[in-house]
Every structure is written in C-alpha cells, then in structure tokens.
C-alpha positions in Angstrom: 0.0 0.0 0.0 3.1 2.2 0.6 4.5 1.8 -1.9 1.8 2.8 -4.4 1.3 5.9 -2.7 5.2 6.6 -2.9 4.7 5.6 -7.1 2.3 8.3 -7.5 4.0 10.7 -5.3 7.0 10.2 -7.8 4.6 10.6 -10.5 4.2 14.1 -9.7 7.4 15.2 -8.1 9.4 14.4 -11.1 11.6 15.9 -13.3 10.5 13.8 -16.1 9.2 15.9 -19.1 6.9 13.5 -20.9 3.9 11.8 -19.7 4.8 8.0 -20.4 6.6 7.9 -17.1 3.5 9.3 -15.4 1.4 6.6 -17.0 3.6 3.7 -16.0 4.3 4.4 -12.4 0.2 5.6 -12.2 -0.7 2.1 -13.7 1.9 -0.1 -11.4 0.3 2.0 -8.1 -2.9 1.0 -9.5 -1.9 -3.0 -10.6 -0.4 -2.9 -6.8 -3.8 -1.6 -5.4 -5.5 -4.3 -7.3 -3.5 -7.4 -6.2 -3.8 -6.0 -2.3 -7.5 -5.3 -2.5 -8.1 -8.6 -4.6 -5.9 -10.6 -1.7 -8.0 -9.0 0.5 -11.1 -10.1 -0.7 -10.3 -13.7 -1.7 -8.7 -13.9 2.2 -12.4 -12.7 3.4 -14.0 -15.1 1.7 -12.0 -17.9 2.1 -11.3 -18.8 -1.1 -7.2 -18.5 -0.6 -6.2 -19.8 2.8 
C-alpha cells in the first residue's frame, strides 16, 4: 500500500518531461492496489487460505 502511494508521489514530483513515465508508475500503483485489494477479498472469503 506504501508503496503505491510513494509511485504516485513520484509521478508528480518528477523531473521527467513526458507523460509516459506518469502513465507507467500511475498504472503499477494502480496493478499494486488491485492485487492488495483482490488478496484482501479472496482472504475474506476464504477462497485463498
């Protein structure tokens, strides 16, 4: 969780001039926010022990 909050900190405290960076650390925060939340979920309901 920290550290998709510290890839989209880093997405806009660059000093990158295009925007492809921005969409590939924005889309690993957001693929890391999926697997937690999706872990999360599968724990609750007991489908992944």
């Amino acid at each position: 969780m920290l550290s998709a909050v510290v890839l989209v900190i880093m997405a806009f405290c660059g000093n990158h001039e295009g925007k492809v960076e921005d969409i590939w650390l924005i889309g690993l925060a957001a693929l890391l926010l999926a697997i937690v939340i999706g872990d999360a979920v599968l724990r609750r309901n007991g489908l992944r022990s």
